[in-house]
The first five atom37 places (N, CA, C, CB, O) and aatype in JSON, in Angstrom:
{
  "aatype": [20, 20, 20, 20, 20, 20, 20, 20, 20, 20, 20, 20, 20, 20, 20, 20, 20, 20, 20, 20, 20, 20, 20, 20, 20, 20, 20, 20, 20, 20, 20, 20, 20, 20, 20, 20, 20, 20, 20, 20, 20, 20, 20, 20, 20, 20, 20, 20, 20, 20, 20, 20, 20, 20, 20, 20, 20, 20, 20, 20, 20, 20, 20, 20, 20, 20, 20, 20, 20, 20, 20, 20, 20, 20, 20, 20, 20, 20, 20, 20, 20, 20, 20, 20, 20, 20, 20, 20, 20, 20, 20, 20, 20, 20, 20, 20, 20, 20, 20, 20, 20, 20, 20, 20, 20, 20, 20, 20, 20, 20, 20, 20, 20, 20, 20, 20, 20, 20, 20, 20, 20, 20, 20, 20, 20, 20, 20, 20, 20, 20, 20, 20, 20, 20, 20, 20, 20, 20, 20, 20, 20],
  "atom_mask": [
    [1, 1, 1, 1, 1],
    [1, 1, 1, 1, 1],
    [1, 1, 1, 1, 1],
    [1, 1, 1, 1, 1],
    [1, 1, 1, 1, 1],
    [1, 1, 1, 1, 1],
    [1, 1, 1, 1, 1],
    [1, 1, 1, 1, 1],
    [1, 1, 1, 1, 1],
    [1, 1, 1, 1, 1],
    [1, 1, 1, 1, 1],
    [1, 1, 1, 1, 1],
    [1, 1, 1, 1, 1],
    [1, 1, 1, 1, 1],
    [1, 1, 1, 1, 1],
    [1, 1, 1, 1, 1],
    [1, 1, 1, 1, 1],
    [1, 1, 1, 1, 1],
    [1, 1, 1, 1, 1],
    [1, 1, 1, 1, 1],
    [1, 1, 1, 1, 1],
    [1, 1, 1, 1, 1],
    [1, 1, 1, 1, 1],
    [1, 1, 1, 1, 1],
    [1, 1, 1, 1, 1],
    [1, 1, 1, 1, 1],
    [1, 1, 1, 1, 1],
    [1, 1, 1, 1, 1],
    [1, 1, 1, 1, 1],
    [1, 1, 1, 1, 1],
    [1, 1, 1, 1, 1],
    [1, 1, 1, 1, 1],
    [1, 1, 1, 1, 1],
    [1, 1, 1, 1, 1],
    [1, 1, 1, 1, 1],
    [1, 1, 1, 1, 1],
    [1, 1, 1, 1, 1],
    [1, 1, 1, 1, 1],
    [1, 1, 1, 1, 1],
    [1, 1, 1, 1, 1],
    [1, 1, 1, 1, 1],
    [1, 1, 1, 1, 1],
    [1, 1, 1, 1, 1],
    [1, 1, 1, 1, 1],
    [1, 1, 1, 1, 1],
    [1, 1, 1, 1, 1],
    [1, 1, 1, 1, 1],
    [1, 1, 1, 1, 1],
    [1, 1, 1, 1, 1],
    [1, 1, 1, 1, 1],
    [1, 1, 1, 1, 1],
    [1, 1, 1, 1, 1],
    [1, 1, 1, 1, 1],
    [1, 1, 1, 1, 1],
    [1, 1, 1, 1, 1],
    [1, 1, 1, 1, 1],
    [1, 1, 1, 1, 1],
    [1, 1, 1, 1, 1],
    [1, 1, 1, 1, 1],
    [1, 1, 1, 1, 1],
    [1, 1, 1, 1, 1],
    [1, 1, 1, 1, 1],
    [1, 1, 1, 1, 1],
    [1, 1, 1, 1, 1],
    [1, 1, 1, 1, 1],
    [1, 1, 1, 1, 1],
    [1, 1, 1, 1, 1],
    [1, 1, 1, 1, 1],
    [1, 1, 1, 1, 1],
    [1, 1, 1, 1, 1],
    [1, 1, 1, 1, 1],
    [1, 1, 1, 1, 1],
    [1, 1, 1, 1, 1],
    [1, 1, 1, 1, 1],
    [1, 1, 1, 1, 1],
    [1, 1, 1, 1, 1],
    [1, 1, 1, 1, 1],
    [1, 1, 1, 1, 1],
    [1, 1, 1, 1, 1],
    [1, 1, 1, 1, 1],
    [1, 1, 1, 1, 1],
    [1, 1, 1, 1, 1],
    [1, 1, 1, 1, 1],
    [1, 1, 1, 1, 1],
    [1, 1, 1, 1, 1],
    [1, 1, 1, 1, 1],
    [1, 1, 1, 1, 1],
    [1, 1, 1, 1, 1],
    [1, 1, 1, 1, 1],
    [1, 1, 1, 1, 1],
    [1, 1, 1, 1, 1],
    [1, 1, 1, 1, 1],
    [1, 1, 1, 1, 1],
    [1, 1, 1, 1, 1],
    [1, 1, 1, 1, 1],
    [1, 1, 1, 1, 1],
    [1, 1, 1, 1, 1],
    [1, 1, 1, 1, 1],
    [1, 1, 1, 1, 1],
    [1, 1, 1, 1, 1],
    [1, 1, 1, 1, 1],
    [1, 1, 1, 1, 1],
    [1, 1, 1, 1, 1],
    [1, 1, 1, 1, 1],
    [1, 1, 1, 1, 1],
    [1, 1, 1, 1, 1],
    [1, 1, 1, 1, 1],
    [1, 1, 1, 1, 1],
    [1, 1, 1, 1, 1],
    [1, 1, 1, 1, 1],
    [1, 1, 1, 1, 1],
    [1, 1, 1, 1, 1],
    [1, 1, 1, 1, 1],
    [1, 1, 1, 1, 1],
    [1, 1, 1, 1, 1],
    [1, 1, 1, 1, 1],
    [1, 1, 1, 1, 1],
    [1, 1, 1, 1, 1],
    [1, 1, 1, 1, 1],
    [1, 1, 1, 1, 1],
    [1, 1, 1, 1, 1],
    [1, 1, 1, 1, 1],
    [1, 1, 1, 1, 1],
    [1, 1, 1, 1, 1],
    [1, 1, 1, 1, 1],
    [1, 1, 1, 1, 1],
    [1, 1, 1, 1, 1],
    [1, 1, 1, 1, 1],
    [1, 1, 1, 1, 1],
    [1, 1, 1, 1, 1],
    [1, 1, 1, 1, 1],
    [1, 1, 1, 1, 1],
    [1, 1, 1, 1, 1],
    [1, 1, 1, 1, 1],
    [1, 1, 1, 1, 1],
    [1, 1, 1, 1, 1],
    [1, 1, 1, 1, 1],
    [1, 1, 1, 1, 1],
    [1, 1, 1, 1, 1],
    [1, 1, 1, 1, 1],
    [1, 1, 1, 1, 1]
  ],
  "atom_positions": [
    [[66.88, 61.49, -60.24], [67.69, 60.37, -59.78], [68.15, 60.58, -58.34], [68.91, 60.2, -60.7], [68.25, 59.65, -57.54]],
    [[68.42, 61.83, -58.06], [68.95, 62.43, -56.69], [67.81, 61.9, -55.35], [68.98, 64.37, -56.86], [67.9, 61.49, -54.2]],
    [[66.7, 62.24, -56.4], [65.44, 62.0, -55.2], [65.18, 60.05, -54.7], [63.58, 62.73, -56.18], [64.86, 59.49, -53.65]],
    [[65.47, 59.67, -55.83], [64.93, 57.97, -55.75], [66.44, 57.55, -54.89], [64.64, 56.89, -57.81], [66.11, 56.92, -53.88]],
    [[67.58, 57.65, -54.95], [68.53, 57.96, -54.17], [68.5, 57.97, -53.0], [68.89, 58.8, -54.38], [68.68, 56.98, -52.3]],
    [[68.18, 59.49, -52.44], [67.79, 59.53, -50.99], [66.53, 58.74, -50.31], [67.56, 60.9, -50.75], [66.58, 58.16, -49.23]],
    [[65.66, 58.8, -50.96], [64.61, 57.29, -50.51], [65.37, 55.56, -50.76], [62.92, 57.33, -51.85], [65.14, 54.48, -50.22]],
    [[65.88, 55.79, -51.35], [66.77, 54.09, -51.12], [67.93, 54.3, -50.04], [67.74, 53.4, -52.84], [68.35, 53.22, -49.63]],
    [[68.43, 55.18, -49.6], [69.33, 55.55, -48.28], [68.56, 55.44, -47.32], [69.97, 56.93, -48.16], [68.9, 54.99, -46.23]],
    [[67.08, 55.94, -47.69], [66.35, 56.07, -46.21], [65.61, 54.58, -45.88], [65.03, 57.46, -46.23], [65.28, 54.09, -44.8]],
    [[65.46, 54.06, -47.26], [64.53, 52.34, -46.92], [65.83, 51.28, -46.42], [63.6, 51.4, -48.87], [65.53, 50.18, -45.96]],
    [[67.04, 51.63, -46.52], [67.92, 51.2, -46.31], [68.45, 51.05, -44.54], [68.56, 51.88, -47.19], [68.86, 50.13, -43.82]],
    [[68.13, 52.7, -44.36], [68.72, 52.48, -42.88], [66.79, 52.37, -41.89], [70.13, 54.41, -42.3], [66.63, 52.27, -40.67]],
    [[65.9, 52.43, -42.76], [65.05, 52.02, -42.04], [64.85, 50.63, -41.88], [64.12, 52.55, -42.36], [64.05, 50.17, -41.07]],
    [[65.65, 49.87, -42.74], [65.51, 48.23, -42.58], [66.44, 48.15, -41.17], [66.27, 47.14, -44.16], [66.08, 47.57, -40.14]],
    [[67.43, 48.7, -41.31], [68.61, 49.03, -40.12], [67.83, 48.96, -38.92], [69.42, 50.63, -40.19], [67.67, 47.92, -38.28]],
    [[67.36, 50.05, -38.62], [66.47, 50.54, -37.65], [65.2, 49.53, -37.25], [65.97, 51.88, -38.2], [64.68, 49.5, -36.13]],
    [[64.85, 48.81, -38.26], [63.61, 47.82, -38.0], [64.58, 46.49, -37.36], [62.55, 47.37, -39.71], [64.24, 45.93, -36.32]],
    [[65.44, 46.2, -37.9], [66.51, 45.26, -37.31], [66.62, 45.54, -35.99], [67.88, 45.35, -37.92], [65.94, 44.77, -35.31]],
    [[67.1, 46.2, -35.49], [67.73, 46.86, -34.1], [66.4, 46.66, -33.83], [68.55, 48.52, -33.9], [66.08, 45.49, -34.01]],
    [[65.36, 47.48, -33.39], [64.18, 47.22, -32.81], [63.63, 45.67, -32.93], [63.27, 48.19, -33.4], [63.16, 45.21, -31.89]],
    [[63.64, 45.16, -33.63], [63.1, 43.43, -33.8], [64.01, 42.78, -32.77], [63.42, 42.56, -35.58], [63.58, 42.22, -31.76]],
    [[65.25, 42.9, -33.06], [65.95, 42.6, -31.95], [66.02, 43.13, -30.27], [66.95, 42.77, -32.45], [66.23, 42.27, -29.42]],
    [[65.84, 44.57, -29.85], [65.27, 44.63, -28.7], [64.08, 43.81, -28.57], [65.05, 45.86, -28.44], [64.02, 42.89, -27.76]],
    [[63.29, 44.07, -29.21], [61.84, 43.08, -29.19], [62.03, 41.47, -28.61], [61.22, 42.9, -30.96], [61.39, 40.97, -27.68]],
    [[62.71, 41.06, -29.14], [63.48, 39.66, -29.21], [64.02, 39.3, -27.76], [64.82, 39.74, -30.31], [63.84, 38.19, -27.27]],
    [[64.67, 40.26, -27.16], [66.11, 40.08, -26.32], [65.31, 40.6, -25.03], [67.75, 41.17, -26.89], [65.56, 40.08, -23.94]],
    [[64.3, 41.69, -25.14], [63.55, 41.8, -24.17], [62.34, 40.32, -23.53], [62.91, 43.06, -24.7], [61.99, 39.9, -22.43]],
    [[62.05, 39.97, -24.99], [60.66, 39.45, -24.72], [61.42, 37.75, -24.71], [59.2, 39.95, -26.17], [60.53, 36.91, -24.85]],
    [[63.17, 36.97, -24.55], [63.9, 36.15, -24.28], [64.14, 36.78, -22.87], [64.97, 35.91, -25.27], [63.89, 36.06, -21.9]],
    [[64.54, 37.91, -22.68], [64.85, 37.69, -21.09], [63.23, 37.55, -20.3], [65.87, 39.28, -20.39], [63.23, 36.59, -19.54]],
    [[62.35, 38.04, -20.31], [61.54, 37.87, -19.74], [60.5, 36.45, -19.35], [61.2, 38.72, -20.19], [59.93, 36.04, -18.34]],
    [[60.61, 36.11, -20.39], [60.33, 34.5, -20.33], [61.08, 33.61, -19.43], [60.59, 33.89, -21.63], [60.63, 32.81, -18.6]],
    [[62.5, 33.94, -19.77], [63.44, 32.92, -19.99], [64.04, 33.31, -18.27], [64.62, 33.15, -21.61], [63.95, 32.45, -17.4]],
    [[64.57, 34.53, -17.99], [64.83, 35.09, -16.96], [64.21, 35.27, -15.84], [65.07, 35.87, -17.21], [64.71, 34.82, -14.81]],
    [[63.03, 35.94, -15.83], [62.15, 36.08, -15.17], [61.24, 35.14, -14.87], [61.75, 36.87, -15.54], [60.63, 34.86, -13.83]],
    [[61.25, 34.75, -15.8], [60.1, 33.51, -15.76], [58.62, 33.8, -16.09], [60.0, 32.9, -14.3], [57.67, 33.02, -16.01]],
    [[58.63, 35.18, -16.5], [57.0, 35.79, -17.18], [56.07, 34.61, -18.2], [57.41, 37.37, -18.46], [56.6, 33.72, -18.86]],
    [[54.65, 34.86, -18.14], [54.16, 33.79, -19.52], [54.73, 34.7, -21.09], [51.86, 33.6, -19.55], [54.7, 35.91, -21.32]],
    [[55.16, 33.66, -21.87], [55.32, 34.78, -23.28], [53.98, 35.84, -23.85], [55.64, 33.7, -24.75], [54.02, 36.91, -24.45]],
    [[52.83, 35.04, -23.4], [51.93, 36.56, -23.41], [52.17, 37.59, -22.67], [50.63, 36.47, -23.06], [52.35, 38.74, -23.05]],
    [[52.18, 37.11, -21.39], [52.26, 38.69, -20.83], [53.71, 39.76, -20.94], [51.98, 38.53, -19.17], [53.82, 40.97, -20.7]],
    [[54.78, 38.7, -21.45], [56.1, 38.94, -21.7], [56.15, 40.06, -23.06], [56.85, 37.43, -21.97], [56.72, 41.13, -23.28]],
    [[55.11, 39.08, -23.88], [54.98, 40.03, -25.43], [55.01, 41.84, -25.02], [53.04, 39.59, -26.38], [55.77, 42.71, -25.45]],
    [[54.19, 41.92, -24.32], [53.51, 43.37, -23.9], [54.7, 44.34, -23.85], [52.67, 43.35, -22.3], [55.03, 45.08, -24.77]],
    [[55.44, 44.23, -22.41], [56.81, 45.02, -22.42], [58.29, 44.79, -23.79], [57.42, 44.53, -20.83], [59.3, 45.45, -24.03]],
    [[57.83, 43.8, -24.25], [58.84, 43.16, -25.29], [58.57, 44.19, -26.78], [58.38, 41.2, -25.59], [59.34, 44.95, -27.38]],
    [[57.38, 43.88, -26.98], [56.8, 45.03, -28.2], [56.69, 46.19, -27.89], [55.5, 44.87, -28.74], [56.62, 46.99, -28.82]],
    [[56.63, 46.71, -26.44], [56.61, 48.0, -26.37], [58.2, 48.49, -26.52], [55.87, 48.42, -25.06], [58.35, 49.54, -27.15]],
    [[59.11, 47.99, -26.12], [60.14, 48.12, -26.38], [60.59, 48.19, -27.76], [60.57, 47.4, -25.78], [61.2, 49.19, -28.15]],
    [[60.36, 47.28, -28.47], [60.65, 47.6, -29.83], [60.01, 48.18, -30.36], [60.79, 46.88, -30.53], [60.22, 48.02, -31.56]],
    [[59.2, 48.91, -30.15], [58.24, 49.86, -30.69], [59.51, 51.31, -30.3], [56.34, 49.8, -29.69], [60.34, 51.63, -31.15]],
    [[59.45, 51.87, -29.21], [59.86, 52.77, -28.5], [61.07, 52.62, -29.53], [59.91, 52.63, -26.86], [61.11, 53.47, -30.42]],
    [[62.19, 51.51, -29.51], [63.49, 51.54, -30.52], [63.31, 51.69, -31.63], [64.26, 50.51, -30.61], [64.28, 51.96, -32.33]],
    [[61.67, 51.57, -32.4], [61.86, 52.06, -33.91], [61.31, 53.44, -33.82], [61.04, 51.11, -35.13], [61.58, 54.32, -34.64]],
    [[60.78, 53.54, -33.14], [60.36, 55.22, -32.89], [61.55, 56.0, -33.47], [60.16, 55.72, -31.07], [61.55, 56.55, -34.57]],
    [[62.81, 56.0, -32.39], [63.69, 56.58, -32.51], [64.91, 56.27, -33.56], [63.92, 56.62, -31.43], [65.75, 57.06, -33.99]],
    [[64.74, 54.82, -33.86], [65.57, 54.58, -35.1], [64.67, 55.27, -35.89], [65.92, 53.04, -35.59], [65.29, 56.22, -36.35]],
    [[63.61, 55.28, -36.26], [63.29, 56.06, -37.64], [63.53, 57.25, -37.97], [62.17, 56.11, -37.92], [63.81, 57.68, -39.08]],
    [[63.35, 58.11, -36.47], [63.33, 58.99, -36.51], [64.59, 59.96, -36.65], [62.68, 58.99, -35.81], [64.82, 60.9, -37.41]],
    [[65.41, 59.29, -35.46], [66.9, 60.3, -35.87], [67.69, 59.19, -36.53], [67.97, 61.09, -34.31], [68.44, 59.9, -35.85]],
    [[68.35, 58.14, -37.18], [68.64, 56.92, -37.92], [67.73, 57.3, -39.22], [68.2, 55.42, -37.04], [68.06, 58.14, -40.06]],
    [[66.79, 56.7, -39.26], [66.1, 56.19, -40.88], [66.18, 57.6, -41.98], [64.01, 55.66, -40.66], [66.5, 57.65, -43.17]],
    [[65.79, 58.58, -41.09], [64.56, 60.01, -41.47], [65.59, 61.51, -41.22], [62.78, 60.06, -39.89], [65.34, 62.7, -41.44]],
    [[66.68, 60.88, -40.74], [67.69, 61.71, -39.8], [67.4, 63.56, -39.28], [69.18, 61.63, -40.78], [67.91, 64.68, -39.34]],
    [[66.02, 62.66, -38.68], [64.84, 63.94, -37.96], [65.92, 64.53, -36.67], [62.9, 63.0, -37.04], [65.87, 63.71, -35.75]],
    [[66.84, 65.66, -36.34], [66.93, 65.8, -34.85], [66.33, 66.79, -34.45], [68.14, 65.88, -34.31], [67.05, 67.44, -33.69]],
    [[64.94, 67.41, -34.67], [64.8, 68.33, -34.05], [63.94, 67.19, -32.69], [64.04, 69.67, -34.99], [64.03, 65.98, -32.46]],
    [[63.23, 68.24, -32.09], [62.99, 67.56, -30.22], [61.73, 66.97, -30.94], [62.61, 68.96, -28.34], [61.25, 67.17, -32.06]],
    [[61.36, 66.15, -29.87], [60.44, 64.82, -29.85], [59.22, 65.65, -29.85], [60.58, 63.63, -28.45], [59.3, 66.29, -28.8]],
    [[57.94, 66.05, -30.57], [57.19, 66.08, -30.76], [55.82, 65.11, -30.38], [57.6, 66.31, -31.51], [55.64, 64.09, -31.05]],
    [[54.94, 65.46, -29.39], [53.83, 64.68, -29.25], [53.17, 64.31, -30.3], [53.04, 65.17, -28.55], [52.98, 63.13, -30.59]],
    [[52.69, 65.47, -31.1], [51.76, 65.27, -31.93], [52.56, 64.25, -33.14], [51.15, 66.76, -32.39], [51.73, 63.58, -33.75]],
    [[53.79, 64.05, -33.53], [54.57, 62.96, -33.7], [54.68, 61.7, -33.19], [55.4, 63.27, -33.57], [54.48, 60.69, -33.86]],
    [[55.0, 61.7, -31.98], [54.89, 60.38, -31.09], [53.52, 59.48, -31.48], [54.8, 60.86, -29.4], [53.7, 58.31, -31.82]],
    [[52.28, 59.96, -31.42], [50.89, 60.18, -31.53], [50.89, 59.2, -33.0], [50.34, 62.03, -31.59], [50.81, 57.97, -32.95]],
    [[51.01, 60.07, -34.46], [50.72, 60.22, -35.6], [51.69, 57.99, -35.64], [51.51, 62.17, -36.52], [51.35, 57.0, -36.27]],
    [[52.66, 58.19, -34.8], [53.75, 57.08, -35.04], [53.32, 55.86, -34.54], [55.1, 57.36, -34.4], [53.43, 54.78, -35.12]],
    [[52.56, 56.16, -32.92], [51.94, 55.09, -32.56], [50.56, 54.45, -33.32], [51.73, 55.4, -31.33], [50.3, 53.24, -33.32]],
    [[49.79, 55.44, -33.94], [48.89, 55.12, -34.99], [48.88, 54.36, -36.34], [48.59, 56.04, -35.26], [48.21, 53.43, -36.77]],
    [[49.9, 55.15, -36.86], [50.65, 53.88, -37.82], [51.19, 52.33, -36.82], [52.38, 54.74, -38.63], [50.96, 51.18, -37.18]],
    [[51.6, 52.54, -36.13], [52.23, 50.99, -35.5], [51.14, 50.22, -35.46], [52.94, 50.93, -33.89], [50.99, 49.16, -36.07]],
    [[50.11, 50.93, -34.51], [48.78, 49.82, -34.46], [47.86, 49.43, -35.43], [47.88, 50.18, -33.63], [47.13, 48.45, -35.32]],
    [[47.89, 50.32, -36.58], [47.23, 49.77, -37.63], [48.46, 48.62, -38.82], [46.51, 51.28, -38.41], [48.14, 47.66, -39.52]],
    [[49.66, 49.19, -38.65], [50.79, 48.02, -39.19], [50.51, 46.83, -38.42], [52.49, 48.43, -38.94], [50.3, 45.81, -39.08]],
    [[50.47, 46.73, -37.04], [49.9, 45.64, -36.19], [48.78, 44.84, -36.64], [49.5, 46.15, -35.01], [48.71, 43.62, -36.72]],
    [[47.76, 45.87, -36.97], [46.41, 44.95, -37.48], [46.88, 44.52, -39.39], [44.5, 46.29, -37.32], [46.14, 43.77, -40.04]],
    [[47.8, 44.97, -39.82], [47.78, 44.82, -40.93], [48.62, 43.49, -41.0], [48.17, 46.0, -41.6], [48.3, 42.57, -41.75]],
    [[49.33, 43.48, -40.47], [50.27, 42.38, -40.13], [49.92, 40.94, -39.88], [50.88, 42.75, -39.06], [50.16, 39.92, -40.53]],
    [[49.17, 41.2, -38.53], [48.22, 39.87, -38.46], [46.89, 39.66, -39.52], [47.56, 39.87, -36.93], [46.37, 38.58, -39.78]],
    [[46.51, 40.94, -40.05], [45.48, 40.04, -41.13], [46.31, 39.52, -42.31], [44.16, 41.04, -41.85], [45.73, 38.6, -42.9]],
    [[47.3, 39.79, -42.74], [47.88, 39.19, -43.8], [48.64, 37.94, -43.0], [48.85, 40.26, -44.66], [48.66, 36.84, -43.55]],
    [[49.14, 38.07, -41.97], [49.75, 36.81, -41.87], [48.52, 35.57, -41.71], [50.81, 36.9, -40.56], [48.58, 34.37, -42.0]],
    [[47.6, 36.24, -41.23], [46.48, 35.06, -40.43], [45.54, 34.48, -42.18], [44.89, 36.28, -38.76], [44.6, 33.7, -42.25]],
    [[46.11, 35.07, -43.13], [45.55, 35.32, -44.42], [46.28, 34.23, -45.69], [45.86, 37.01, -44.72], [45.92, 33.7, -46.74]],
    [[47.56, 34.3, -44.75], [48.24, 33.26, -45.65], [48.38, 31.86, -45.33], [49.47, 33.62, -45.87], [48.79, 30.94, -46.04]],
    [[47.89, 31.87, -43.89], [48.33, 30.48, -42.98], [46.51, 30.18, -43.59], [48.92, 30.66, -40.57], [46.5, 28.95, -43.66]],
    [[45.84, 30.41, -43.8], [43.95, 30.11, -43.74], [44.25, 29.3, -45.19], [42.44, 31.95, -43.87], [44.35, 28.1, -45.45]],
    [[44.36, 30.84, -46.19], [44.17, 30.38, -47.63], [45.46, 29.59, -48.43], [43.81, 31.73, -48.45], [45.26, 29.02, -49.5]],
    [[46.49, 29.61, -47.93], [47.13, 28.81, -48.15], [47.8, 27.68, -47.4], [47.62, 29.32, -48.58], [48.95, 27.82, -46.98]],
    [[47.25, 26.78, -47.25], [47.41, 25.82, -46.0], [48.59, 25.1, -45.82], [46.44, 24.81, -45.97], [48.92, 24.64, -44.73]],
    [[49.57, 24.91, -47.33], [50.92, 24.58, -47.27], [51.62, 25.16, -46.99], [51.38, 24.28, -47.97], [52.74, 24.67, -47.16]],
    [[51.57, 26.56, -46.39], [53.03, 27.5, -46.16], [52.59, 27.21, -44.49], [53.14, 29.68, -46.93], [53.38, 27.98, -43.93]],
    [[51.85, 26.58, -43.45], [51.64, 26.25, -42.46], [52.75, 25.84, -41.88], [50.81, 25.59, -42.48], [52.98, 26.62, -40.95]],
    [[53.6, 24.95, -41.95], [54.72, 24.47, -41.66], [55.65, 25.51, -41.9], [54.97, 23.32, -42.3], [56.75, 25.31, -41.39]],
    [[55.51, 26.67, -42.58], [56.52, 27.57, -42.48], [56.63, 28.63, -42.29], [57.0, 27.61, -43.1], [57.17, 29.48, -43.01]],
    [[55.98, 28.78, -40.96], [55.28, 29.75, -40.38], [55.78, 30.55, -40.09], [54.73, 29.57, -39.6], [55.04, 31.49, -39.79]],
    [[57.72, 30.89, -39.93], [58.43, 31.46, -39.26], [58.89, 32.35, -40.74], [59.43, 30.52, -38.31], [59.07, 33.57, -40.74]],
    [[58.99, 31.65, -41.7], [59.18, 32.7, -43.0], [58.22, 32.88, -43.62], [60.04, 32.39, -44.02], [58.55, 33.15, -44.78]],
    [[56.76, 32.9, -43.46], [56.03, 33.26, -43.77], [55.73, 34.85, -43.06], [55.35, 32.25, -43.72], [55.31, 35.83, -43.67]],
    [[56.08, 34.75, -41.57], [55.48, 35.94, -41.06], [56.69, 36.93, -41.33], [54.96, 35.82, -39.43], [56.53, 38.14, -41.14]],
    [[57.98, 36.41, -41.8], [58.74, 37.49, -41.97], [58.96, 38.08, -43.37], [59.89, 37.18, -41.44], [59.76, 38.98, -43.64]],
    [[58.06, 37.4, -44.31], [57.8, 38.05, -45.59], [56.71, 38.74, -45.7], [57.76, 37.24, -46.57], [56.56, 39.54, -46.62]],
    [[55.31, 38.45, -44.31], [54.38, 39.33, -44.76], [54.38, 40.65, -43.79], [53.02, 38.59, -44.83], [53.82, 41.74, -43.93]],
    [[55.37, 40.04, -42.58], [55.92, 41.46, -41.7], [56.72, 42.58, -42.97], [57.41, 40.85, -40.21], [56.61, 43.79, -43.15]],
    [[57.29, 41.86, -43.46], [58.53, 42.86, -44.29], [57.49, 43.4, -45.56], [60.28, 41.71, -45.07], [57.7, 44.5, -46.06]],
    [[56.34, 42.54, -46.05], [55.36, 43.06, -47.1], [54.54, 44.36, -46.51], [54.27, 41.8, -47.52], [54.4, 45.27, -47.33]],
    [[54.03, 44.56, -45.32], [53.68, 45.68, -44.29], [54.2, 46.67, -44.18], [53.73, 45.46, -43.23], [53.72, 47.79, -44.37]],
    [[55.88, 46.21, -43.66], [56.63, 47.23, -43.34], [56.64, 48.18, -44.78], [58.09, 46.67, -42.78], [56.01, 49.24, -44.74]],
    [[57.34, 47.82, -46.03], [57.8, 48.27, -47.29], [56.17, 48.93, -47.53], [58.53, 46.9, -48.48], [55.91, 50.13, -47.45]],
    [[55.2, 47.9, -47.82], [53.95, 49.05, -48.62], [53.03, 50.11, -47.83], [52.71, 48.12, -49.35], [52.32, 51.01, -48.26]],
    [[53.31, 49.63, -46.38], [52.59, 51.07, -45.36], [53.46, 51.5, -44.56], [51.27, 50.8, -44.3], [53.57, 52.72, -44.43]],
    [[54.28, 50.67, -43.84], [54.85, 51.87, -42.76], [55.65, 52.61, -43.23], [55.53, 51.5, -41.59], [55.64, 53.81, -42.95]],
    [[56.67, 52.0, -44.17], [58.08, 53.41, -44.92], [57.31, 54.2, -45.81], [59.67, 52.72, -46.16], [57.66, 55.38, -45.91]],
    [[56.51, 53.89, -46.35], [55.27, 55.18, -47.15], [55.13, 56.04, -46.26], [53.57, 54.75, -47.56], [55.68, 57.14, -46.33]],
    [[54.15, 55.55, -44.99], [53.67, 56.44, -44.11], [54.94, 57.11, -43.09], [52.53, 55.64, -43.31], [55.16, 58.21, -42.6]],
    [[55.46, 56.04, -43.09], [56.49, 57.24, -41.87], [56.78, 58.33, -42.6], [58.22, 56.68, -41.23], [57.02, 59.24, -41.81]],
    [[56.89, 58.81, -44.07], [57.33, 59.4, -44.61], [56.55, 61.1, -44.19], [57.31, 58.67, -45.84], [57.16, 62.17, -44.24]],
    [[55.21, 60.91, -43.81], [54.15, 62.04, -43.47], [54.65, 62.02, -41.92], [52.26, 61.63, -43.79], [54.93, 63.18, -41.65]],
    [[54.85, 61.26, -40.91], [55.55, 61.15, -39.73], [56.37, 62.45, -39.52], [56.41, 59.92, -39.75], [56.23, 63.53, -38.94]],
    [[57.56, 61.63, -40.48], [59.08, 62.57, -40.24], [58.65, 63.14, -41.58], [61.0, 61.66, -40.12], [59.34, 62.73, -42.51]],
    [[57.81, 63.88, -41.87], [57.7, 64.69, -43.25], [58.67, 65.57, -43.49], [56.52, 65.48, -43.38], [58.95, 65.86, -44.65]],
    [[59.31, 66.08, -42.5], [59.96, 67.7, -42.52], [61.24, 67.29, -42.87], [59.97, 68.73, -40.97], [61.76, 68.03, -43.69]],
    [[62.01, 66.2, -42.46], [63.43, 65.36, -42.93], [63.51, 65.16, -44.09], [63.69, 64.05, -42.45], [64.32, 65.65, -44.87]],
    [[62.36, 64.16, -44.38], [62.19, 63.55, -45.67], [61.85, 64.74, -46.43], [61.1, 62.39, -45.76], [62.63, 64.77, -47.39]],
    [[61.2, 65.57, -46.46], [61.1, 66.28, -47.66], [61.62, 67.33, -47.72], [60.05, 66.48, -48.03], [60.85, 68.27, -47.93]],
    [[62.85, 67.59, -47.59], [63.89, 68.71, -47.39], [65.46, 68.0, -48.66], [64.37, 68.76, -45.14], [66.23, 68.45, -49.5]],
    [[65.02, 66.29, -47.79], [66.1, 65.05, -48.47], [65.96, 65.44, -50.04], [65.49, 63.09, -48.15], [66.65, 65.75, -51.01]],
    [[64.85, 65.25, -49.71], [64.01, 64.71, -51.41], [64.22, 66.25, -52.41], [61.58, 64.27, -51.15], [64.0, 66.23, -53.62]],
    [[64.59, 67.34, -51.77], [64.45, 68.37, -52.51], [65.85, 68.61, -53.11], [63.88, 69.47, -51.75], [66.12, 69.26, -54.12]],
    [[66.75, 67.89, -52.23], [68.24, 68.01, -52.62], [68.42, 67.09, -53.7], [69.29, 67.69, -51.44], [69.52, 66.96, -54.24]]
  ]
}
């Protein structure tokens, strides 16, 4: 019970942590448009890298409550998961707008149920091999 516990503390403040980053994502990729006057494509670029970089570190010392020092071969293992959550993301979203043609009009809660379907069945699995050394120290208590 102790163990299923500390993994619902940790899916908990990793929703935290995915929040905060969605929102840099957001606030970066609104000022740049909006401020600057960038196109929202080329705006996306620094906007997602940003929220990328903020869940890095929310997961890591926040979600996983990892503090030892920043590790490459970490950084690495994290950006790999992101870009394949990326491709996983758009094939399920691009998957539901095709084969189901009525959730079209609702496009804005569609991508945030199949973003959040991504996040929950690969990335909090996988971050788990990420920040392995946190998490499975948690899990032993």
């Amino acid at each position: 019970m102790s163990r299923l516990w500390n993994v619902l503390k940790r899916l908990a403040r990793s929703a935290g942590a995915g929040a905060f980053a969605t929102l840099a994502d957001l606030g970066v990729l609104a000022f740049l448009t909006s401020g600057v006057r960038l196109g929202p494509r080329v705006a996306s670029i620094p906007a997602f890298t940003t929220g990328a970089i903020v869940m890095y570190f929310g997961q890591k010392y926040f979600a996983f409550g990892e503090r030892g020092k920043i590790r490459r071969a970490q950084v690495v293992l994290f950006a790999v998961v992101q870009f394949v959550g990326l491709a996983l993301n758009a094939a399920l979203f691009e998957s539901v707008m095709r084969f189901i043609p009525s959730t079209r009009p609702f496009y804005l809660p569609v991508r945030l149920v199949t973003t959040n379907l991504v996040w929950l069945a690969y990335s909090f699995p996988v971050w788990h091999l990420v920040f392995r050394d946190r998490a499975s120290s948690d899990d032993r208590r």
